[in-house]
C-alpha positions in Angstrom: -72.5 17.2 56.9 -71.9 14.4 55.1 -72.7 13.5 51.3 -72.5 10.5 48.8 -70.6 10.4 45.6 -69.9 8.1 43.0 -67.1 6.6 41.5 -67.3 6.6 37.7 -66.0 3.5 35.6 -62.4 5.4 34.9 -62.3 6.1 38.7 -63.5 9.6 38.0 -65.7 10.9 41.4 -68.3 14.2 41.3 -68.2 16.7 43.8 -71.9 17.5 45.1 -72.2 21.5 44.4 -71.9 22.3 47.8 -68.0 21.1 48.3 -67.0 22.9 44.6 -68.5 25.8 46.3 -65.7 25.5 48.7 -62.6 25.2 46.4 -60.8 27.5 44.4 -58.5 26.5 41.6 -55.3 26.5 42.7 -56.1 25.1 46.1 -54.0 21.7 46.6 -55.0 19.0 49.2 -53.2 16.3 51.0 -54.9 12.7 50.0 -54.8 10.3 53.2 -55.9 6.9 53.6 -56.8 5.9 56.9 -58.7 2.7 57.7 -61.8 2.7 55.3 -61.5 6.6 54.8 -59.6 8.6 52.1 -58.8 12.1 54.2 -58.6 15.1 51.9 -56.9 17.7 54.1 -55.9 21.4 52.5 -52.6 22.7 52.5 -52.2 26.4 53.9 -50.0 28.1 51.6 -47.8 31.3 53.3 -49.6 34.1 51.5 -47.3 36.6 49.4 -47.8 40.4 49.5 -49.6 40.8 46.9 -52.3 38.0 48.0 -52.3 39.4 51.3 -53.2 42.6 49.7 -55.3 41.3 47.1 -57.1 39.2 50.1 -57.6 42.6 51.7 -59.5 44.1 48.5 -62.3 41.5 48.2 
């Protein structure tokens, strides 16, 4: 799916609704450029215990 955003005059962007639906805070991404693209990539984090466990709950 793909979507189209705006850069705002400070270089700002906003995130259509349905890709905030998909991060969490905390998360932290990798920012490529590659040709005309910029590449946001997530980086897996080893979980600790009590994330595993607190995964498990929910």
């Amino acid at each position: 799916m793909d979507f189209v955003i705006k850069v705002m005059p400070k270089g700002e962007i906003e995130l259509p609704d349905e890709i905030k639906a998909q991060l969490c805070p905390g998360d932290e991404y990798q920012v490529s450029l590659i040709e005309n693209s910029i590449v946001l990539k997530k980086i897996q984090k080893e979980l600790d215990i009590k994330e595993w466990f607190r995964r498990l709950r929910n």
